[in-house]
N, C-alpha and C positions, 0 to 999 in steps of 0.2 A: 769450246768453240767459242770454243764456242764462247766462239760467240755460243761455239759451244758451241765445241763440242762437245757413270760416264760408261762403265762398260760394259758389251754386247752380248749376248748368244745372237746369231746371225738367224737360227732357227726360231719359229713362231713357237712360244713354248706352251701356249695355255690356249683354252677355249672356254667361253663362256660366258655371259654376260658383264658387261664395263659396268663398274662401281662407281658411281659418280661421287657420290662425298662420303667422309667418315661417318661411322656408324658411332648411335651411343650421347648427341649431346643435339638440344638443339640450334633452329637457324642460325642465329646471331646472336648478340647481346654485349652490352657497357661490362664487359668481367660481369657478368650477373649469374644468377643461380639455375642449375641447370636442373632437371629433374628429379636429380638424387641427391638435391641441396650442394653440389658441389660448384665449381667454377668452371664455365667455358671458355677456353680459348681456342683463336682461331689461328691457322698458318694459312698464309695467303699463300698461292699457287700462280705465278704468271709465266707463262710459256704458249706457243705456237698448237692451238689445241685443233685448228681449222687450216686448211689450203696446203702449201707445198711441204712443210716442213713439220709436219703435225705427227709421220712418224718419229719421231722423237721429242716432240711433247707433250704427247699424251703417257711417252716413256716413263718420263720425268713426273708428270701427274699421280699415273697409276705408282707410281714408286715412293711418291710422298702421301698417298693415299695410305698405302700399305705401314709404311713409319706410323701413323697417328694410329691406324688400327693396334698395331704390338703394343706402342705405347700404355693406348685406354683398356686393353684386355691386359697387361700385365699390370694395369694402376702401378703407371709407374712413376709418377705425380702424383699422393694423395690427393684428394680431393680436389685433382682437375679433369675437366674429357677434353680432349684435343677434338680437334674436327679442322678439315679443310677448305676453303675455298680458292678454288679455281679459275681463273681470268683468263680470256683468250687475246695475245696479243697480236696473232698471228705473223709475227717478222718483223713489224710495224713498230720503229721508235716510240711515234706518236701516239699509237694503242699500248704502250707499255706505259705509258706517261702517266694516260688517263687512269690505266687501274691502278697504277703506285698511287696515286687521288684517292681513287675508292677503300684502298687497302687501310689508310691513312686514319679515314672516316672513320671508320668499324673500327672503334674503340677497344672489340676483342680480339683484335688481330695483333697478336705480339712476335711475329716473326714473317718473313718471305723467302720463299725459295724460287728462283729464277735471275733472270731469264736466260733464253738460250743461247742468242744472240747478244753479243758485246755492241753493237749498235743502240740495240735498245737498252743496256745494262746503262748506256750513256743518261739515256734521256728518265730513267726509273732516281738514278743515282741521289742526285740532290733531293729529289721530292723525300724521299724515305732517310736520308738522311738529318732533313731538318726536322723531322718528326723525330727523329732517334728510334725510327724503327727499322732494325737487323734486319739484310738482306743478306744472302748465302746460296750463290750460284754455282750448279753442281756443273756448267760447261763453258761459260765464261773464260775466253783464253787471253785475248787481250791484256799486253802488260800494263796498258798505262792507266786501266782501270783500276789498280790497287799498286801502282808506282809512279802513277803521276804520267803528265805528256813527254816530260825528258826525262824517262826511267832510263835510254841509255847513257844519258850523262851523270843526272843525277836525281834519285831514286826518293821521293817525295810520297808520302799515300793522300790523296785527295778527302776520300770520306771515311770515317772510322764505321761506321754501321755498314762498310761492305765487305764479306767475306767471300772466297770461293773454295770448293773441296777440287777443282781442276785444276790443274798446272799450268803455266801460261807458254804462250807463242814465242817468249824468251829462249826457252827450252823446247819447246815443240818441234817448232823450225829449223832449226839448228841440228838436233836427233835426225830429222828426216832429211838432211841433206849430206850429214856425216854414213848415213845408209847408203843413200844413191851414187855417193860418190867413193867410196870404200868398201862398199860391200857388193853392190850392184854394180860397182864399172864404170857407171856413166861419168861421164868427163864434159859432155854439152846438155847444157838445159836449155829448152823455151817456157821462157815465166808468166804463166797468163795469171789474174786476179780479177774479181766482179768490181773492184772499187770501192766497197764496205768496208769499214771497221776492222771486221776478222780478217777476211779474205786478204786485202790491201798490206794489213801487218801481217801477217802472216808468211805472203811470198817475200815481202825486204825482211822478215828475219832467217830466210830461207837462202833468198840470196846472195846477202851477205855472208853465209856461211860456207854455200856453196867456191864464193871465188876465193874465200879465203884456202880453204883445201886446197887450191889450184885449179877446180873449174872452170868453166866457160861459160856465160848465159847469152847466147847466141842469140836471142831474141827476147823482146815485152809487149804484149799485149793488155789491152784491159775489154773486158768485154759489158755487155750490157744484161744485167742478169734478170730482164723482162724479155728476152728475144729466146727462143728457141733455136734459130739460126747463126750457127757458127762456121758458116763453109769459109767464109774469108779467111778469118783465123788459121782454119783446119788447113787451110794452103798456104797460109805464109810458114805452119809447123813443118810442112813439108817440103819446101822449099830453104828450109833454115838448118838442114843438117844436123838437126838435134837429134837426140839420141834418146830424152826424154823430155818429157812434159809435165813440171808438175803447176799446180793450179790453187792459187790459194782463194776458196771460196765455199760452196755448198752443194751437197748433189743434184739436185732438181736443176742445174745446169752444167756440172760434172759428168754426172754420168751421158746427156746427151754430147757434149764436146769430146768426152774420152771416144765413144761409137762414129762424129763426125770427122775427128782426126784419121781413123782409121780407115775413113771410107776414101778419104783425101788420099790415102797412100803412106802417110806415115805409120809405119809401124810402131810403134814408140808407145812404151805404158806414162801412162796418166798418174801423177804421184801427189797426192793429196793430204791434207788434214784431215781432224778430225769432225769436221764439217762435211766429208764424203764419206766417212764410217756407216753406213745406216746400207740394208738391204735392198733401199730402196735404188740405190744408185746400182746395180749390180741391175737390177730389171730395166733401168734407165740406156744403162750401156748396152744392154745383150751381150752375145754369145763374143764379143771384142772386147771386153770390161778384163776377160782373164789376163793375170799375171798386172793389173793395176794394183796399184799400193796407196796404203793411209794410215797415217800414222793417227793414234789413240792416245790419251791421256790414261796413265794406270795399265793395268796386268787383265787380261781375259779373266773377266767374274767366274766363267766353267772352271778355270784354273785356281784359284783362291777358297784354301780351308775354310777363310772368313765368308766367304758368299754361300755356303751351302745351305745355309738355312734361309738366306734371302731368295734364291736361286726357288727352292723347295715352297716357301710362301707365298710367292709369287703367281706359283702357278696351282697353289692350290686355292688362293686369292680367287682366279675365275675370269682374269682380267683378258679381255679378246683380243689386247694388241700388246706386241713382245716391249721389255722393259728398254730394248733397243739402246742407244750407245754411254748414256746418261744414268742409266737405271740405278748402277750401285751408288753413284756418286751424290742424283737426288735424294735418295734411304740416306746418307751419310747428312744429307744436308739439313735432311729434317730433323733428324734425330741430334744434329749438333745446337738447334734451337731449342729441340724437349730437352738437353742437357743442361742448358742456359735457364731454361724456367724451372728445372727443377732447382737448383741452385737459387737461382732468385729466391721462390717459393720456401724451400727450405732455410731460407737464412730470414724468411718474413713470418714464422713462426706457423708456416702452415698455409700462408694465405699469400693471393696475389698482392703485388702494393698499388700504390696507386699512380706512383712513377714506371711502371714494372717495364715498359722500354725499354725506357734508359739504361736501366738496370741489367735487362737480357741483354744487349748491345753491351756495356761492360764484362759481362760475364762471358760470353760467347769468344771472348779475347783469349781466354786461358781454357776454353776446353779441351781435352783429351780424352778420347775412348776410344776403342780397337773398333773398328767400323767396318763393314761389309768390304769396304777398299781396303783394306789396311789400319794403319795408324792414322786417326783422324785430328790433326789438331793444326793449328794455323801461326804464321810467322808477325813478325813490327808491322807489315805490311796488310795480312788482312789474306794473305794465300796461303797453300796450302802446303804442308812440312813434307808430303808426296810429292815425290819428283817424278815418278816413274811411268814411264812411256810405253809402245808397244807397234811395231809395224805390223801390218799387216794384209796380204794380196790375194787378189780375185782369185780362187782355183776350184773346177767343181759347182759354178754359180753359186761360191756361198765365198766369206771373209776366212780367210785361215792366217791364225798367226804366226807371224815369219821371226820373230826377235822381241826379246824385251828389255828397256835397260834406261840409263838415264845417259844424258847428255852430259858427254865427256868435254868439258872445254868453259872458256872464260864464258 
């Protein structure tokens, strides 16, 4: 997505008490020595922990929570404990700004995973960059965020300290419309977007692909994604002869426009990113959300030999809210920073250095490891060697996946 939008069980899998930081090191500290004489570092955490969009940041949370746990109980850094901290940016550029600040500060923070939102990836981006401290966002779809603002002309990476384990809206968009229009039928779209970052790219990579096939987009809206009121819209959808609608944006206004359209009289499914993936929008929609679609970055985690034990962790972890759409992809993402410091670490004779940034951020360039997702490792660009996509539509009030595969085309 994500701006981030990585992937879901639709079902709540766990019960039990939320785990707020890692276990095992203390508060803070300059790399100083932690209870067992060893070295603390921290991973900074900034994602959406409060308001609309917090099912899937506290996803993302508890999932980088759970990486630092395996980590310090397999010591798998001699002589470091990981521990996490957490920052709420809740959607907010500006609040994501402030905590890349914060993050910056704390001298034991040598990695960040987030955020969710490619809006705010914007305003995080430079701060953490001129510190040369790695950032590695597990929903971040936006291309121009690790290809520069003319990635489709020509393809530039703005900051080396950013990484993402998601696939971008290059690919995303493009999948989701070669769906709707060869697989599903549709031949007319009406293209609505909220005007964000994700959303905004997301439908022009959508629709450009759509008329390339020979589609129609029969109509464009942009809506206002502080209103809850979408009747206008939901009538010019049904007045436009479309046949679908897909929406490039996030569910906390998805799934009410999928349920407003329908009341409107258009019948027509609501076809979305993976900024509509989350459970949440399926309560959003009610009983008219069925036969909606959304395309995912990566393969259903219940599907992948690789997730079984994260799958199984997770919910023996305790954690009261599901790892939701993000989950495998934030484990991937924290775990590609413990790879970076162990590296560092190991080439330091044991010990953190005292550039050790710098250093993680160079190293984080060439990692590889078989990860919860798959194959984790990253391109020139700073994205992710995983192409792979997944539709998926309302049936049953839950997400069921319809197809998985990668986008066929220039």
């Amino acid at each position: 997505m994500r701006q981030r939008s990585l992937i879901a069980i639709t079902a709540a899998l766990s019960a039990g008490a939320l785990t707020l930081t890692a276990c095992g090191s203390r508060d803070s500290g300059d790399n100083g020595s932690d209870a067992k004489g060893g070295t603390t570092v921290t991973i900074g955490v900034d994602a959406p922990l409060t308001g609309d969009l917090s099912a899937l940041g506290l996803g993302i949370k508890n999932s980088v929570d759970l990486a630092v746990k395996t980590a310090n109980k397999k010591e798998y850094v001699k002589g470091v404990t990981f521990k996490i901290e957490a920052k709420d940016d809740q959607g907010q550029p500006s609040s994501g700004q402030q905590n890349s600040t914060a993050f910056v500060t704390d001298k034991s923070v040598l990695g960040v995973v987030g955020p969710l939102n490619s809006s705010v990836a914007e305003s995080m981006q430079k701060v953490l960059d001129d510190a040369k401290l790695v950032q590695v966002s597990p929903a971040n779809t936006n291309p121009a965020l690790t290809q520069g603002v003319n990635w489709q002309k020509s393809k530039a990476r703005p900051y080396k300290a950013y990484f993402r384990t998601a696939t971008t809206d290059a690919i995303q968009g493009p999948f989701a419309a070669q769906y709707v229009f060869n697989k599903a039928k549709k031949t007319k779209v009406f293209v609505i977007d909220d005007k964000k970052t994700y959303g905004a790219g997301l439908a022009a990579t959508f629709s450009a692909e759509f008329k390339k096939l020979g589609g129609k987009v029969v109509g464009t809206e942009h809506i206002n994604p502080d209103t809850k009121d979408f009747s206008a819209v939901a009538t010019k959808v049904k007045n436009s002869g479309a046949q679908v609608v897909y929406y490039g944006g996030e569910y906390p206004q998805a799934g009410p426009l999928s349920k407003q359209i329908k009341a409107a009289g258009a019948k027509v499914p609501l076809v979305g990113g993976d900024g509509i993936y989350a459970d949440d929008f399926i309560k959003l929609g009610g009983a008219s959300a069925t036969g909606d679609l959304a395309t995912s970055v990566g393969a259903p985690v219940e599907t992948l030999p690789s997730a079984k034990q994260f799958v199984a962790d997770y919910k023996a972890g305790g954690y009261k809210e599901a790892y939701a759409a993000y989950g495998g992809y934030s484990y991937d993402s924290a775990w590609s920073i413990i790879e970076a410091v162990k590296k560092v670490v190991d080439d330091n004779d044991g010990k953190v250095p005292s550039d050790a940034r710098a250093k993680v951020t160079a190293a984080l360039q060439n990692v590889s490891f078989d990860g919860v997702t798959g194959k984790v490792s990253f391109d020139e660009y700073g994205d992710a060697t995983n192409k792979q996509l997944t539709v998926y539509s309302v049936k049953d009030g839950a997400w069921k996946a319809v197809e998985s595969g990668t986008y066929n085309g220039s």
